[in-house]
N, C-alpha and C positions, 0 to 999 in steps of 0.2 A: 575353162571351168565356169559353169554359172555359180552364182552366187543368190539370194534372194537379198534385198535392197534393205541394208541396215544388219546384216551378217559380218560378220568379218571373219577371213582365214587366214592361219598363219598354217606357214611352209619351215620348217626345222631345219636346217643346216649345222654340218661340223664344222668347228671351230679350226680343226686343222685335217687335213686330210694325211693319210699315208706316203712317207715319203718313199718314194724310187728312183734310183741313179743309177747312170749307165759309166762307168769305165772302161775306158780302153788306152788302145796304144796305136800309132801309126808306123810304119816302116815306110823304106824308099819305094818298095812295090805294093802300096797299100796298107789295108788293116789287117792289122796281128794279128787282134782278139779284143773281145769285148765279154763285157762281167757285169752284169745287170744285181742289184741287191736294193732290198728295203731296210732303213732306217741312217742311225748316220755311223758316216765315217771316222775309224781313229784306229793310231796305229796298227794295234794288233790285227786288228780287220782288212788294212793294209796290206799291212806284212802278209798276210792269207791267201789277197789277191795277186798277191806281188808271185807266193809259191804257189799255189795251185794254179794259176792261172799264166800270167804274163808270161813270167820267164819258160816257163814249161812250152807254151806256143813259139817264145822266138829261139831259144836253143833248138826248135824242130825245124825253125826255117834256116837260120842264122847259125854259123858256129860259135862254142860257148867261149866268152872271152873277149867276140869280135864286133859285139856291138854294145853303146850307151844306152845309158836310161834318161831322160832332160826332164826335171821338175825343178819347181819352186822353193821359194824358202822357206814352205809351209809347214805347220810344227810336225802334222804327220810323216812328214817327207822325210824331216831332220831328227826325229825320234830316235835316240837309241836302240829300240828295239827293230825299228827298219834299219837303218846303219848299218847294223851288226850286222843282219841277216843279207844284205846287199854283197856284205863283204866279205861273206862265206861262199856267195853265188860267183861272186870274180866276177861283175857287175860296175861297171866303167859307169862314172855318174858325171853327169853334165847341170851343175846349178844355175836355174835364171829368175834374178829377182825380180 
């Protein structure tokens, strides 16, 4: 960019940009599935992922019953509303703090 000597330009920037996150899972033969979404994360969004997505890919690989899920003791994770829904799925949970 030229400029003429004694101009000044200013360049506008956003203060925060769009977030995007990728989710997924890994098995002992690789990836599951992955779950791409914008904004943030929390329970019920979770939970969402957890049914349309995750369990729905490893029930098709895996038989239902015969494998864990390994997360943290993140509040979403620990959320009653995921819990619950975990434990309708008969979803074997592995906690790591």
């Amino acid at each position: 960019m030229w400029l003429k000597k004694g101009k000044q330009h200013y360049v506008g920037t956003k203060a925060y940009y769009p977030k995007v996150h990728m989710w997924g899972a890994i098995g002992i033969d690789g990836i599951v599935g992955i779950h791409v979404f914008q904004g943030n994360l929390n329970a019920p969004r979770f939970k969402a992922i957890l049914k349309n997505s995750l369990i729905l890919q490893v029930n098709d690989r895996y038989d239902k019953g015969t494998w864990s899920l390994a997360q943290d003791n993140d509040s979403k994770h620990q959320a009653s509303i995921t819990q619950n829904f975990l434990k309708t799925q008969k979803v074997l949970l592995k906690i790591f703090f």
